[in-house]
Residue frames as a rotation matrix with the C-alpha (Angstrom) as fourth column:
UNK 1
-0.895 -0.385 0.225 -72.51
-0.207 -0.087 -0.974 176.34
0.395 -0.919 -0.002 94.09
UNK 2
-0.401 0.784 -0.474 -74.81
0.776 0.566 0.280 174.60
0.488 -0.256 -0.835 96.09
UNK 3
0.625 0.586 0.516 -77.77
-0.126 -0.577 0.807 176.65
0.771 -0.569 -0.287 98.52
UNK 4
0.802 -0.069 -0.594 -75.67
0.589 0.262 0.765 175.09
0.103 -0.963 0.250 102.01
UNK 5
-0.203 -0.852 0.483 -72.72
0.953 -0.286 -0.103 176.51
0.226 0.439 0.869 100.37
UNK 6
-0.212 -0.176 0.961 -73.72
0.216 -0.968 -0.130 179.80
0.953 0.180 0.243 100.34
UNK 7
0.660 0.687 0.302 -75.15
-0.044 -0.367 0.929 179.82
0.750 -0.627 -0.212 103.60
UNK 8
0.693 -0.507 -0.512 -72.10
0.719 0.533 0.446 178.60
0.048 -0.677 0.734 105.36
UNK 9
0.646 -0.373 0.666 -70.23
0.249 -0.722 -0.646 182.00
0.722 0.583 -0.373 105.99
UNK 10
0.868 -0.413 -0.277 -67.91
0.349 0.107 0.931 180.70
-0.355 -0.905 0.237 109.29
UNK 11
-0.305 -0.946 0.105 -64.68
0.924 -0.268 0.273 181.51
-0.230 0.181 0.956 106.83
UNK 12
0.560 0.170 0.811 -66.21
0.100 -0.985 0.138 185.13
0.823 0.004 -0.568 106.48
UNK 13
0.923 0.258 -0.284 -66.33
0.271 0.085 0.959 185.17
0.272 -0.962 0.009 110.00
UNK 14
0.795 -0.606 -0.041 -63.59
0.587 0.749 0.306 183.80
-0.155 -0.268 0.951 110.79
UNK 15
-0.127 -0.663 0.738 -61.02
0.972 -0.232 -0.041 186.06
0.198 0.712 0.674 108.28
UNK 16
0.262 0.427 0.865 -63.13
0.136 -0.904 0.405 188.94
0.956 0.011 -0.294 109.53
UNK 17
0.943 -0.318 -0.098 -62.00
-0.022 -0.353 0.935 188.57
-0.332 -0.880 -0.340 113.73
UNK 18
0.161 -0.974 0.160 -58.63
0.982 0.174 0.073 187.51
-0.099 0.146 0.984 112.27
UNK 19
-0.231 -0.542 0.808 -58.03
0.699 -0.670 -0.249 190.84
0.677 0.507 0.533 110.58
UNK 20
0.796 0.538 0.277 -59.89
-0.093 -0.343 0.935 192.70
0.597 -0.770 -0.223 113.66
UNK 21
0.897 -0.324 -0.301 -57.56
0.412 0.365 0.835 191.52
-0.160 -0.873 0.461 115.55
UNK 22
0.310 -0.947 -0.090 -54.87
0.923 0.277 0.268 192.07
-0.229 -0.166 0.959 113.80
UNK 23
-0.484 -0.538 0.690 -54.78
0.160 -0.830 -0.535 195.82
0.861 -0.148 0.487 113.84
UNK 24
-0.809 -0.400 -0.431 -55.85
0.464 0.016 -0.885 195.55
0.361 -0.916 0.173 117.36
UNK 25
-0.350 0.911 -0.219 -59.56
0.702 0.101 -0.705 195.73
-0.620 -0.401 -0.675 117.82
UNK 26
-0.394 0.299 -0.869 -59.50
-0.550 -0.835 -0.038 199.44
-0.737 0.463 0.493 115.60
UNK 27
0.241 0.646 0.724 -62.62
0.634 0.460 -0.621 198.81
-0.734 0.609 -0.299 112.91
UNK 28
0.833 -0.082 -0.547 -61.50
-0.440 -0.698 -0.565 202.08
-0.336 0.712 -0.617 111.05
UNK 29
-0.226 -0.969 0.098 -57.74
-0.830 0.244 0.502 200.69
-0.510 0.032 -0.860 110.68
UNK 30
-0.324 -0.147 0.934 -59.11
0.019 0.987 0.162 197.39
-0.946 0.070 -0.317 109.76
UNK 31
0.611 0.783 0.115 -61.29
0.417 -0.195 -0.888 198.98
-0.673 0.590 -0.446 106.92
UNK 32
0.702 -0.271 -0.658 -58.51
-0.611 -0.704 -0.362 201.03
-0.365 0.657 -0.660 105.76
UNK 33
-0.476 -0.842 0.254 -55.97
-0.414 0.470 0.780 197.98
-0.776 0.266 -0.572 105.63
UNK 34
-0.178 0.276 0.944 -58.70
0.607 0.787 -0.116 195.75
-0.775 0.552 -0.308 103.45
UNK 35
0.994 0.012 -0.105 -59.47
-0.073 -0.646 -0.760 199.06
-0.077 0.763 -0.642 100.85
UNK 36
0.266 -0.887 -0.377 -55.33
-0.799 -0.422 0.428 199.15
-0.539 0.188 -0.821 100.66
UNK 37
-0.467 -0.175 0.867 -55.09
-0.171 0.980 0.105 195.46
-0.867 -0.099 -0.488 100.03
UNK 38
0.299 0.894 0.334 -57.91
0.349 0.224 -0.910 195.74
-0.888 0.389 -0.245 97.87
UNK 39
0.871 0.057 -0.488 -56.50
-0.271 -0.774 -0.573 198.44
-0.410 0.631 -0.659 95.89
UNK 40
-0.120 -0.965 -0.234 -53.33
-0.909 0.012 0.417 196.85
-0.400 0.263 -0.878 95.71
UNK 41
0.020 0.404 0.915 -55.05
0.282 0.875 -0.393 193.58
-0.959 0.266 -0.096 94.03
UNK 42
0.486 0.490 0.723 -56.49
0.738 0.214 -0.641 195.31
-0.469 0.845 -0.258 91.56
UNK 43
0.414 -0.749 -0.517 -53.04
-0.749 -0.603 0.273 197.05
-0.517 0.275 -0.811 90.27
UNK 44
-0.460 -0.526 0.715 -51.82
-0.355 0.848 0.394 193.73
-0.814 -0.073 -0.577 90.51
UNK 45
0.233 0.550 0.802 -54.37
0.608 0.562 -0.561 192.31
-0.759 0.618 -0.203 88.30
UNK 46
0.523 -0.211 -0.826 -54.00
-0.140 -0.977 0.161 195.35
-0.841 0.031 -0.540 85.94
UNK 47
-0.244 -0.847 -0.472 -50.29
-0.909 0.029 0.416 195.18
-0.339 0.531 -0.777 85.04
UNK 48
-0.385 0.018 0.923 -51.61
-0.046 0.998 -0.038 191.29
-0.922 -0.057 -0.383 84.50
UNK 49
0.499 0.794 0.346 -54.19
0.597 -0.025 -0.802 192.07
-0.629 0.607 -0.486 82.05
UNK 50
0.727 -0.171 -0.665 -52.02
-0.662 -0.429 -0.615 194.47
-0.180 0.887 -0.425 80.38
UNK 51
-0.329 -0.849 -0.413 -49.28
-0.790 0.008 0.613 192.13
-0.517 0.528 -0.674 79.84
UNK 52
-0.397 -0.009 0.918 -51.24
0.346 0.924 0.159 189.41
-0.850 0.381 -0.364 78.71
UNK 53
0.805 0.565 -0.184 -53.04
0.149 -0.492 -0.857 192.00
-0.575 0.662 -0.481 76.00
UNK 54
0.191 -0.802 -0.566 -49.13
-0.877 -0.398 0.269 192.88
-0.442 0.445 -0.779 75.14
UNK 55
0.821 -0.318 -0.474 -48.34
0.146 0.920 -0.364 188.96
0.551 0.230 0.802 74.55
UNK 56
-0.101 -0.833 0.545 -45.86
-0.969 -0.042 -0.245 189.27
0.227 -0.552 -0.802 77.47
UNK 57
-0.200 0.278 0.939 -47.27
-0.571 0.746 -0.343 185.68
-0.796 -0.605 0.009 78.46
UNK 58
-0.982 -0.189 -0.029 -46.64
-0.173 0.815 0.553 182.65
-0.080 0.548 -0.833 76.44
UNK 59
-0.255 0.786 -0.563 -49.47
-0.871 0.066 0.487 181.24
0.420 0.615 0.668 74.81
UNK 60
0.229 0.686 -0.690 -49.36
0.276 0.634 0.722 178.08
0.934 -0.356 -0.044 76.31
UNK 61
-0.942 -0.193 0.274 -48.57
-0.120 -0.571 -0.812 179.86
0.313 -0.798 0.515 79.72
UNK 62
-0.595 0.803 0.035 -51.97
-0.802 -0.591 -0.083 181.31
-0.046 -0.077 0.996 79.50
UNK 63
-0.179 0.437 -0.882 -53.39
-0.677 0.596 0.432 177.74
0.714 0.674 0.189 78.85
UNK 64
-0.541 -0.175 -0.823 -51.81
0.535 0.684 -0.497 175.64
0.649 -0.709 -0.276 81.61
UNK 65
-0.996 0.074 0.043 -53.28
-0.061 -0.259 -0.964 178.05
-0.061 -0.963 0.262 83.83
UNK 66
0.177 0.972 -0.156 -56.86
-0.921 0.220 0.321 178.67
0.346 0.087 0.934 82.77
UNK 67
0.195 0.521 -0.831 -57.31
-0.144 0.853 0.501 174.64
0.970 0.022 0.242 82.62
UNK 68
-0.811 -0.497 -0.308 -56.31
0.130 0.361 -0.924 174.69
0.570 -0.790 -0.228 86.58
């Protein structure tokens, strides 16, 4: 990643009045929706990781994606 790259943080921004907005100006509300969101990611990711440890996911499954 280039240096301009990192400096360019308008889709922070940006994602950051969105969600502001979208519990209606409240900063506590907004804080607690992204920690819920958050928290529900990394379940998500989880149950992922364990089924690929189980071999629930095809071998070349697990291929096609990585190479995307």
């Amino acid at each position: 990643m280039s240096v301009p790259a990192l400096l360019d943080n308008s889709h922070y921004e940006q994602a950051c009045d969105q969600a502001i907005a979208m519990c209606d100006g409240n900063l506590r509300s907004t804080i607690k929706a992204l920690i819920m969101a958050n928290e529900y990611l990394e379940a998500e990711l989880e149950e992922l990781q364990a089924a690929v440890r189980a071999g629930c996911i095809p071998e070349a499954s697990r291929s096609r994606s990585s190479a995307a």
